[in-house]
N, C-alpha and C positions, 0 to 999 in steps of 0.2 A: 603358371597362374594367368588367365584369362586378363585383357588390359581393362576391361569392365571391372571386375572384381578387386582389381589391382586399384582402380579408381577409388570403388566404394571403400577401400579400409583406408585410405588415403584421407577422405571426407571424414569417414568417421573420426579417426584417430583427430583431425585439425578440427572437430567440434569436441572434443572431450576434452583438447587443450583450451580451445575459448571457454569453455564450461568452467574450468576449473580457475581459469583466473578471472573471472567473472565471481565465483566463490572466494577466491583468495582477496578480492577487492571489497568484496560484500564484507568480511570479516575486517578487516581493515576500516572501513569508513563504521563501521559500528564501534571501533575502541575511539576513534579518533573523528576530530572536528570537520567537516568536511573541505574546509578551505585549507587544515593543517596536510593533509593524505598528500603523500608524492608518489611519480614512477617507480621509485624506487622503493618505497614501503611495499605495495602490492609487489613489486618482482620478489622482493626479499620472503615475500608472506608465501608466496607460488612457488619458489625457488626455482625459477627459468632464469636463463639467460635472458641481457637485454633485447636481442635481437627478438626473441619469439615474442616478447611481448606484442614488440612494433610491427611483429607478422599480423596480429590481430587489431590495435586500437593505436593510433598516433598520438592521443593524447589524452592526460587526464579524465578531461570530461567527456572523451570516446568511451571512456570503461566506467565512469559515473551512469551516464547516459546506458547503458547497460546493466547493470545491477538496478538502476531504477526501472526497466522495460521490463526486466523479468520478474519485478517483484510485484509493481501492477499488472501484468497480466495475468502471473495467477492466482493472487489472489481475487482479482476483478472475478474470473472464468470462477471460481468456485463459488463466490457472492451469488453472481449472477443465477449459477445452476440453484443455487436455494429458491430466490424471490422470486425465479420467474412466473411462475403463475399464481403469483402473488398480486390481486389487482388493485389493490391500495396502494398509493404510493409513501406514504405516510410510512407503513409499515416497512415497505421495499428501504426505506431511507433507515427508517431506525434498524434493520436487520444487519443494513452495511454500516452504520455508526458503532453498534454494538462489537460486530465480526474484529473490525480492525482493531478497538480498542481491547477484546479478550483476546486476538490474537495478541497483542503487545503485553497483557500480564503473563500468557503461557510460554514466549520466547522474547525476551528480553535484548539478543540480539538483533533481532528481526526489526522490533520496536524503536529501537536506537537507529538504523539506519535510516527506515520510515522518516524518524524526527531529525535526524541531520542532512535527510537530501532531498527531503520534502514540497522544501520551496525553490528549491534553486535547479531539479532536474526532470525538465520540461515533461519527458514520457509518464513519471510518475504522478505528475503535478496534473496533467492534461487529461492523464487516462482518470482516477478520481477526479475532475471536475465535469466530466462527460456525464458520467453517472449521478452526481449532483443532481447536474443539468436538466437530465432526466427526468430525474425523480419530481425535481424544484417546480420542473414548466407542468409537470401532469396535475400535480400537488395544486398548481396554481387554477390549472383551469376546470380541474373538476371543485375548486374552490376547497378545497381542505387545506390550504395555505392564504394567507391575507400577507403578500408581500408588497412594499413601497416600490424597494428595488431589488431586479436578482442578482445583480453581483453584490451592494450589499450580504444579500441572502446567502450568496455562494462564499463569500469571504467570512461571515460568519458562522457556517459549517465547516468550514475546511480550517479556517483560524483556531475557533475553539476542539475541535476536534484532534491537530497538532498539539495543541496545550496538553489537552487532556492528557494524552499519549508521554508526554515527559512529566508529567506528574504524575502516573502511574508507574515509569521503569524510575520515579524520583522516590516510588514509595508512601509516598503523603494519600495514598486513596485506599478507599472501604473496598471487598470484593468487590460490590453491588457498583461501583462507580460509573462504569458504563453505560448503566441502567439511568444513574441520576442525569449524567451531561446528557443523553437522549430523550430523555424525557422533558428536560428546560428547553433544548434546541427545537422542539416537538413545537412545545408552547409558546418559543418565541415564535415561531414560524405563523400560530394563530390554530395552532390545537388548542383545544378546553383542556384544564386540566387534569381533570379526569381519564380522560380518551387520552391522553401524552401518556399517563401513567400504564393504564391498560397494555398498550402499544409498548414500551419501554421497559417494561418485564415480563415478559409475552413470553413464554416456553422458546429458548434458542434455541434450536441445534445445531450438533457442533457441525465445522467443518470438515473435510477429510484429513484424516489424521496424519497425512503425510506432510514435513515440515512443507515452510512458507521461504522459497529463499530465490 
């Protein structure tokens, strides 16, 4: 075998093991509290030895910081691929308020994780407020928004938006519920009520059917 070739399955094979405990950590911080998760839950959940763990991540929030990189990235990429020529941003915002919270009634795991490493794992927290951010400043200056302040503004998208999301995998919400927290957040922001509504039950489509993880 070629030492090229010998390279490539080399790579391959040490991305299929970070792949997978990246998976087996995902599963993990979704049953469990995030501050509760140890090395040793996710090894036990992968069933690796200690050592390969630490081939990949030195510590906890190396492999937090990971299951939150890949969970905003793709769902961000497939958001994104919807609203892009999307020129309102009004709508861009309610399409990505809606996405995350029906992604969270259709996979429950998924949702859970979202709501337990939400705040505390910077890539996830950063990559969603980017997009916000986005949304918030166009929103502003084409004047479809009336904000005081944007972080206020950002903090109460992202705040009520976390809620929402655990009151949904808590059970307590109507299908439509997506529909309603975007629609208030629409209005708080200084949409009419009308136009929020509009906006807020707007024909979704869905994402790509392959999971979110």
């Amino acid at each position: 075998m070629k030492p090229s070739r010998r390279a490539s399955i080399g790579l391959e094979k040490r991305e299929r093991t970070r792949s997978s405990l990246i998976e087996s950590a995902y599963r993990v911080f979704a049953r469990k509290e995030t501050d509760a998760v140890t090395i040793d839950d996710i090894i036990a959940e992968a069933g690796v030895a200690r050592g390969t763990f630490y081939n990949y991540f030195q510590t906890r929030e190396d492999v937090l910081k990971a299951v939150a990189a890949s969970l905003s990235d793709e769902m961000n990429q497939k958001i994104w691929a919807q609203s892009v020529d999307i020129a309102d941003p009004a709508e861009r915002m309610a399409i990505a308020l809606r996405q995350f919270l029906h992604q969270a009634m259709r996979d429950a795991t998924w949702g859970w994780v979202i709501v337990r490493i939400g705040l505390v794992a910077a890539p996830l927290s950063e990559t969603i407020e980017r997009g916000v951010m986005t949304d918030l400043e166009a929103g502003i200056r084409l004047k479809r928004f009336q904000v005081d302040s944007v972080q206020a503004a950002i903090d109460l998208i992202l705040g009520t938006g976390l809620m929402a999301m655990r009151s949904i995998l808590e059970g307590h919400t109507e299908p439509n519920y997506p529909e309603q927290i975007t629609k208030m957040i629409l209005k708080t922001l200084g949409v009419t009520n009308a136009e929020a509504h509009a906006i807020a039950f707007k024909v979704l489509e869905p994402l790509s059917e392959e999971r979110i993880s």
